[in-house]
N, C-alpha and C positions, 0 to 999 in steps of 0.2 A: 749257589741258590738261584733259582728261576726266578725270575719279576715279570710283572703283568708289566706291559707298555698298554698306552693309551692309543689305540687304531683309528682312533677319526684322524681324517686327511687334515695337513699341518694347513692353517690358517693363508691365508694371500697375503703378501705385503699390501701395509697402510696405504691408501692411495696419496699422491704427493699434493701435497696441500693447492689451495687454490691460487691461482694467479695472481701474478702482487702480493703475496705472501711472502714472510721470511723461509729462507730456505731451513733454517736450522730454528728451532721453536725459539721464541724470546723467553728469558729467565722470569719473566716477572705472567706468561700465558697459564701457569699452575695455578698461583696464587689467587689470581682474577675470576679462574673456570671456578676453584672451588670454595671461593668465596660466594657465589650461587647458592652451593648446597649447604654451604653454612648457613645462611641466613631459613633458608626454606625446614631446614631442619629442625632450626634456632626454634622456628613460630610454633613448630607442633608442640612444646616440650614448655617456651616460657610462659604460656598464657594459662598454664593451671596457677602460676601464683599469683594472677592477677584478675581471677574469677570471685573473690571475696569481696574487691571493689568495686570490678564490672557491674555484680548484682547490687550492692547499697545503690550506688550512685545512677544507676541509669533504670533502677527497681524496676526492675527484668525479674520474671518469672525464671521459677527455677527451671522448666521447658527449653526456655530460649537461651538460658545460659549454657545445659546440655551441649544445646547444639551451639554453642559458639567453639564446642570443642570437636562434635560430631559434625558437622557442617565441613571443616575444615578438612580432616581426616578423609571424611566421604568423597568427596571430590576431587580427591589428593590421590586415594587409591583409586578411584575409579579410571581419570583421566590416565594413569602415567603411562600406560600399553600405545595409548595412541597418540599423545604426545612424543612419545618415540619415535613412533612411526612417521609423524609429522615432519622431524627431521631430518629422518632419513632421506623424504621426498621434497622439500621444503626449503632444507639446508639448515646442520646444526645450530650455525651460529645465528640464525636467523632466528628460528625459534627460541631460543637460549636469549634473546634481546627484546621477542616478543613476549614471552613470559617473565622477563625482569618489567618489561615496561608496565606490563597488566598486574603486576605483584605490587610493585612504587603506588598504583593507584589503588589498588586494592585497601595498603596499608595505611594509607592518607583515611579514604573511605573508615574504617574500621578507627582508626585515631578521630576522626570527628563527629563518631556514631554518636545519635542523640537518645536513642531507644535502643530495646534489646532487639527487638525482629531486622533493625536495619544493621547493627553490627553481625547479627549471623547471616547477615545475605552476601554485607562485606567478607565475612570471614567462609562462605560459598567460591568467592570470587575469587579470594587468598590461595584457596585451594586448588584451582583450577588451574592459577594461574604457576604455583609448585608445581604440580603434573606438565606443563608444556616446558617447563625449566627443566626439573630436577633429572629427566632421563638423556638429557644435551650432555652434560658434566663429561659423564662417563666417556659416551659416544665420542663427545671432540677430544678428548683426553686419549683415549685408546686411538684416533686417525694422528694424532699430531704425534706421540712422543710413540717408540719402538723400543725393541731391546732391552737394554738394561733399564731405560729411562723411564720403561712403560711401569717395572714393579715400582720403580719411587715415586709413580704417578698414584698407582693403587694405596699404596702406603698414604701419602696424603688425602686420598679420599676419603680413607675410614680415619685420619686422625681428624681433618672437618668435620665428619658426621658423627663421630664422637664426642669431639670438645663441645657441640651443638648441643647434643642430649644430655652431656655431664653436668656441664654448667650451664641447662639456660634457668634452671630454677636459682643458681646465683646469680645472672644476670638478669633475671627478672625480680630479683629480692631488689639488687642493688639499685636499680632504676626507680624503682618503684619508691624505697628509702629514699632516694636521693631528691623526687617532686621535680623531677625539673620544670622551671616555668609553671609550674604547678599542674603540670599536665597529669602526674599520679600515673593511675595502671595505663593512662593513653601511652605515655611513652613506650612501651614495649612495644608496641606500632608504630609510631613515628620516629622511632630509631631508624629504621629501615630507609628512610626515604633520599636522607643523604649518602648511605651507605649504596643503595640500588643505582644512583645516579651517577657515584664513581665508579661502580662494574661495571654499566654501560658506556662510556665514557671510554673505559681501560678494554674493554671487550673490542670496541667499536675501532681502536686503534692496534691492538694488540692479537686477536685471533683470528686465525682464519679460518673461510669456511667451509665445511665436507658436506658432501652427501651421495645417497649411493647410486652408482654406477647407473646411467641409461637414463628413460622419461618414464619411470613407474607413473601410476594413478592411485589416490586413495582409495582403497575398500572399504567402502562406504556402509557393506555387510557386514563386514567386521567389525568397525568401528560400533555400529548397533549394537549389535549382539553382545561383543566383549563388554559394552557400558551397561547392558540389559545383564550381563552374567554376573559383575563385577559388585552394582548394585544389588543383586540378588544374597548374596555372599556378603557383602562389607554391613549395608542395614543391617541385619537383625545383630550383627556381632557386637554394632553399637549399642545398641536402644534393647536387646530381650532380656538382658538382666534386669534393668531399669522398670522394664514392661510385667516382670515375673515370667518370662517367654512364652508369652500368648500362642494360639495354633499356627496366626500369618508368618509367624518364625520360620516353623517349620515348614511350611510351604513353602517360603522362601528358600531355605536350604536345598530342598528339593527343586525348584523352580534354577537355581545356579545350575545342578548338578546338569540338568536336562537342553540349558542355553548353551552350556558350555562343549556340552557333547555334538549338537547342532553346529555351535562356533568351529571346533576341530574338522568335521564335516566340510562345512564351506572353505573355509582354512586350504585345506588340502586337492579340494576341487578347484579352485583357486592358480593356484600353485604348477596342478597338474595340466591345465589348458595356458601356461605360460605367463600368465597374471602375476600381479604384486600381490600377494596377501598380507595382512596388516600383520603377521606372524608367520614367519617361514616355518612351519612345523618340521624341518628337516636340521634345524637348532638341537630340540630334542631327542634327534639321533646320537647326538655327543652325549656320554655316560658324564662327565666330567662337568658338562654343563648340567644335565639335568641332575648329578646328587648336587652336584655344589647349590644348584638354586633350593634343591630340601635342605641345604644347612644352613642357607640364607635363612630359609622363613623362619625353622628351629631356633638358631639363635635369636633371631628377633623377639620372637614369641617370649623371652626373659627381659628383654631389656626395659621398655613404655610397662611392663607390669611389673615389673619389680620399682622403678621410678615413684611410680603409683604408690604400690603400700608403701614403701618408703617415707614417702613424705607426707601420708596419711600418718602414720604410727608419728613419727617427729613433729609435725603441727598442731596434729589433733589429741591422739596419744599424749604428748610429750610436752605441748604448747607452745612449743618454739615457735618464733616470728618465719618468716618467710627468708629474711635474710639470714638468721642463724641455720636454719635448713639446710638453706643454699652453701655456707660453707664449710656442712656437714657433707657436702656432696662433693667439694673439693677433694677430700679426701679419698674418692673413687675416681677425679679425674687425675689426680698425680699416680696413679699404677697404670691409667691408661695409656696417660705422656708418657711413661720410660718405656715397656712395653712398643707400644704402638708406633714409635721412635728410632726402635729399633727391629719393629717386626720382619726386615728385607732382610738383616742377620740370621734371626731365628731361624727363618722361610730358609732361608740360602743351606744351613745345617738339618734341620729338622723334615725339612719338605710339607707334604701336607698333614704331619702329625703336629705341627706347630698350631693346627686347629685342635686337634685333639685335649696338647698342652695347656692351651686357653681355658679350655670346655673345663681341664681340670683343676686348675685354680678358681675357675669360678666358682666349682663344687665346694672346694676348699673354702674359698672365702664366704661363702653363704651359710655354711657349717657353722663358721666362726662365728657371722651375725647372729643368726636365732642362739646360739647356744648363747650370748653374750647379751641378746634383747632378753630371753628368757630367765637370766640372772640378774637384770639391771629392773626390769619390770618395770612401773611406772615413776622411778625415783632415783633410780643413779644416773650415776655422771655418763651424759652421753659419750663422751670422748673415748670410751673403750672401745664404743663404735669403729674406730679409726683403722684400725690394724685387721679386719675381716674387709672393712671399705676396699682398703689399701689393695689386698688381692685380689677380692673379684674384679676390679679394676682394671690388674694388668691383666686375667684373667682377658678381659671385652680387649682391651688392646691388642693383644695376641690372635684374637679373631675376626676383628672387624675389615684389615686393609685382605690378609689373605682372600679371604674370602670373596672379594669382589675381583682379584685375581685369577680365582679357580676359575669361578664362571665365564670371566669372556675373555681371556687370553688367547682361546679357542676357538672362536666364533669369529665367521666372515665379516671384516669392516664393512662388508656392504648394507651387514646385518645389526650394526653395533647399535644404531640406537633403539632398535625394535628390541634385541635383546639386554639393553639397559632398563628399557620401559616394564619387561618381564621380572628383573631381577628387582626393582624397588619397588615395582609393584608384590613380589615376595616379602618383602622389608615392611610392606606399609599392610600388608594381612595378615602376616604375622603378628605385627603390635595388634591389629584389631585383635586378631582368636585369642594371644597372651593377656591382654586386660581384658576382653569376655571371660574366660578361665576363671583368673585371680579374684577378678571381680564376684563371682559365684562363692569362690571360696573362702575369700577373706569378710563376704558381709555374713555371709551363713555363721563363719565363726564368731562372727561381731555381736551377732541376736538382734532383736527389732527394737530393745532400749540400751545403747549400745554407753558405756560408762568408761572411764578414761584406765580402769583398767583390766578392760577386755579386748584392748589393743594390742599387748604383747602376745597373744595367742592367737588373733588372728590376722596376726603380721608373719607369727609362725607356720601358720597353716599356710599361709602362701610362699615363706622358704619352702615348704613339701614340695609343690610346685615346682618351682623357680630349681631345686635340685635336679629334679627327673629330668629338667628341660636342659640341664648342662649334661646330664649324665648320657640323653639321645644325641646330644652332638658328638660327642665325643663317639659312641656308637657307629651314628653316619658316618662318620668322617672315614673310618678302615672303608666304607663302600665306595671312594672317592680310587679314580685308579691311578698308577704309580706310573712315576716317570721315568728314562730308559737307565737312569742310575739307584731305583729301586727305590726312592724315597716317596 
C-alpha cells in the first residue's frame, strides 16, 4: 500500500539553550512553563461562576459585567500573534516573566475592583497580559525539550489546558463557598497572586532563555494591522448576539476579511526584501501545519460552548449552586485525566487517527447527554449525567495534547513562538465563533420568556451543534498527511 509522506523539509535542530543554562532541561522546567498556561487558562473559564456576585456586590450594569468576560477574551485573542513574536525577538523567557509580572498585577487590580468599569479595565489588562504569556509556553517548551521528550511536553500542555477549562467552574464554586477572609468572588483573582510569584521565582532560576536567530526588528505594520484584523473578527463574535447583530457586525466581518488580505500582502513583502515579518507566511506552506491549525480552531469551537450551555441548563435549568455544577464537571475531567494521560500511547499506535478517535467519543458522549437531558428534563437525578460526561471527556483528552503536536513539531524554532501565537490565537477564535454559534441557537431555542423547563431543549439544540463540530474534526483530521510508516 502507498502512503502519502509529509514533503516539507525536516525542522533544524532546537537551538542549544542560552548560556549558563543547564545542559540537560531541569525536571521541575515543565511544570513551572505550564503552570503559566494553567493559570491564564484557569481565568478565562472561572469567572463565569463568579459573575452573579461581581454584579450584586459591586451593582455593575449588566454592560460592564459582559465585558468583564468580553474584555478579557478581546485582548487575549487579539494580543497573542504578537506576543509571540515578541519573544521570538525579545527572548521567550523574558516575555513569559513579563507577562506573569503584568498578570500578578493585573489580578491584585481586578481582586480590589471597587466598581464594574474599573474591574473590566482590570480584566482588559488580564488579558493582555495572557497574550504576552500564553504563546512563550509552547515556544520555550518546543527550544528546550527534543525527541521523545518534546511529545511528553505536548502531552502536558493539553493536560494544563484542559484541567484549566474542566475544572475552573469547581474551582471557582469551591473558592467562592469557601469566603476566604471573606474575600467572596474576589478570590478567584487573588489566588493568582501567590501562585504568579512562585512561577516567577521558579522561572527566574529554572529556565532558560531562547530566541530567534540573528537582530530581527519588530513589524510594526504587522503588529497594526494583525490587531486591526483580529479586533475586527473577535468584536462582533462577542457582543452581535447580545446586539441582535446590528449592520456594524457585518462590516466588521468584512472589514477583517479586507485587513487581513492587506496583512498577508505586507506579510510577504516583508519577507521578500529579507525583513522579519511578525508572521513568516512560509509556516503555511506546511500542509500539516496549516490542517492541524483548522483542527485547532474546530475543536475549540466545541469546548467554551458546550461549558456554556452546560452550566446554563445545571444552574439555571436545574438550580444547582455553583459548587454542585462544578462537580458535575468533574465528571468530564476524570475521562480527560486517563485519556490525556495517556495520549503519547494512543498517538504512538494510532498516529493521527487518535484525533479522529477523540472527535469520536465526543460524538458518542454528547449523544448520550441530550439523549439523557431529554429523559431527565427538568427533574431527575442529574447523576445519569455522569457516564455521557465521562466520554466526551476522554473524547477532549485524546485531542487536546496531539494536536498542539501536529502543528508545530514542523515548524522552524526560529519560528516557534510566532507560530505558538498563530495556533492559540486559533484556540482563542475558535471559543469566540463556538459560543457566537451556541449562543444564537441555544437563546433562539430558549424564547424571550424563557421558563425552567425550556432548558432541556435548548441545551439540545446546542448538542446539534456541538455534534456536527466533533463530527468535522474527525472529517479534517483524514486531510492531516501521514507519516513515512503510514499512520
Amino acid at each position: 500500500m502507498t502512503t502519502e509522506t509529509n514533503r516539507s523539509a525536516p525542522a533544524p535542530s532546537p537551538p542549544e539553550p542560552a548560556a549558563g543554562s543547564p545542559a540537560a532541561p531541569h525536571r521541575l522546567i515543565l511544570p513551572v512553563v505550564l503552570a503559566g498556561v494553567f493559570i491564564t487558562t484557569l481565568d478565562f473559564f472561572i469567572v463565569n461562576v463568579a459573575i452573579p456576585s461581581m454584579q450584586s456586590d459591586l451593582g455593575a450594569s449588566s454592560a460592564a459585567i459582559e465585558w468583564v468576560v468580553a474584555g478579557f477574551g478581546l485582548a487575549y485573542g487579539v494580543g497573542l500573534i504578537t506576543g509571540g513574536r515578541l519573544g521570538d525577538l525579545y527572548g521567550r523567557r523574558r516575555m513569559f516573566l513579563l507577562g506573569l509580572a503584568l498578570f500578578t498585577v493585573a489580578s491584585l487590580l481586578c481582586g480590589v475592583a471597587q466598581s464594574g468599569d474599573f474591574l473590566v479595565f482590570s480584566r482588559v489588562l488580564q488579558g493582555l497580559a495572557a497574550a504576552m504569556l500564553a504563546p512563550q509556553v509552547l515556544a520555550l517548551l518546543s527550544t528546550v525539550f527534543t525527541g521523545a521528550a518534546r511529545l511528553k511536553v505536548f502531552v502536558g500542555y493539553g493536560l494544563a489546558m484542559g484541567l484549566a477549562a474542566v475544572f475552573g467552574q469547581l474551582i471557582g464554586g469551591l473558592l467562592i463557598e469557601a469566603d476566604i477572609a471573606g474575600w467572596g468572588w474576589r478570590s478567584c483573582f487573588l489566588v493568582n497572586l501567590p501562585l504568579c510569584l512562585i512561577i516567577i521565582g521558579m522561572t527566574l532560576k529554572l529556565v532558560p532563555e531562547s530566541r530567534a536567530e540573528g537582530r530581527p526588528k519588530l513589524d510594526f505594520a504587522g503588529v497594526a494591522l494583525i490587531t486591526l484584523a483580529l479586533v475586527a473578527l473577535v468584536l462582533p463574535l462577542i457582543e452581535g448576539r447580545e446586539h441582535g447583530w446590528p449592520a456594524w457586525t457585518w462590516i466588521s466581518f468584512g472589514a477583517f476579511a479586507v485587513v487581513l488580505a492587506v496583512f498577508v500582502v505586507v506579510e510577504r513583502s516583508i519577507a521578500a526584501r529579507g525583513g522579519s515579518p511578525l508572521v513568516n507566511m512560509s509556516m503555511f506552506g506546511d500542509r500539516a501545519f496549516v490542517v492541524g491549525l483548522a483542527c485547532q480552531l474546530v475543536f475549540w469551537m466545541g469546548q467554551a460552548s458546550f461549558f456554556l450551555v452546560l452550566a446554563l441548563y445545571m444552574q439555571v435549568g436545574r438550580g444547582l449552586t455553583a459548587l454542585q455544577a462544578g462537580l458535575l464537571f468533574a465528571a468530564i475531567g476524570a475521562g480527560f485525566l486517563y485519556t490525556s494521560m495517556n495520549a503519547s500511547k494512543f498517538a504512538a499506535k494510532l498516529g493521527r487517527q487518535v484525533l479522529a478517535v477523540g472527535a469520536v467519543l465526543m460524538f458518542v458522549g454528547l449523544i448520550v447527554i441530550g439523549v439523557t437531558v431529554g429523559r431527565l428534563g427538568t427533574d431527575g437525578n442529574m447523576a445519569w449525567l455522569i457516564p455521557g460526561l465521562v466520554i466526551d471527556g476522554a473524547g477532549m483528552g485524546l485531542a487536546v495534547a496531539p494536536l498542539a503536536s501536529t502543528v508545530l513539531t514542523r515548524v522552524n524554532p526560529q519560528y516557534a513562538g510566532a507560530a505558538s501565537g498563530v495556533l492559540t490565537t486559533g484556540l482563542q477564535i475558535g471559543n469566540s465563533i463556538g459560543v457566537a454559534v451556541i449562543g444564537v441557537i441555544f437563546y433562539n431555542a430558549l424564547g424571550d420568556a424563557p421558563v425552567a423547563s425550556s432548558y432541556p431543549h435548548a441545551f439540545n439544540m446546542g448538542i446539534v451543534f456541538l455534534v456536527a463540530v466533533a463530527v468535522a474534526l474527525a472529517l479534517l483530521v483524514q486531510a492531516l498527511p501521514r507519516t513515512n510508516d503510514g499512520k
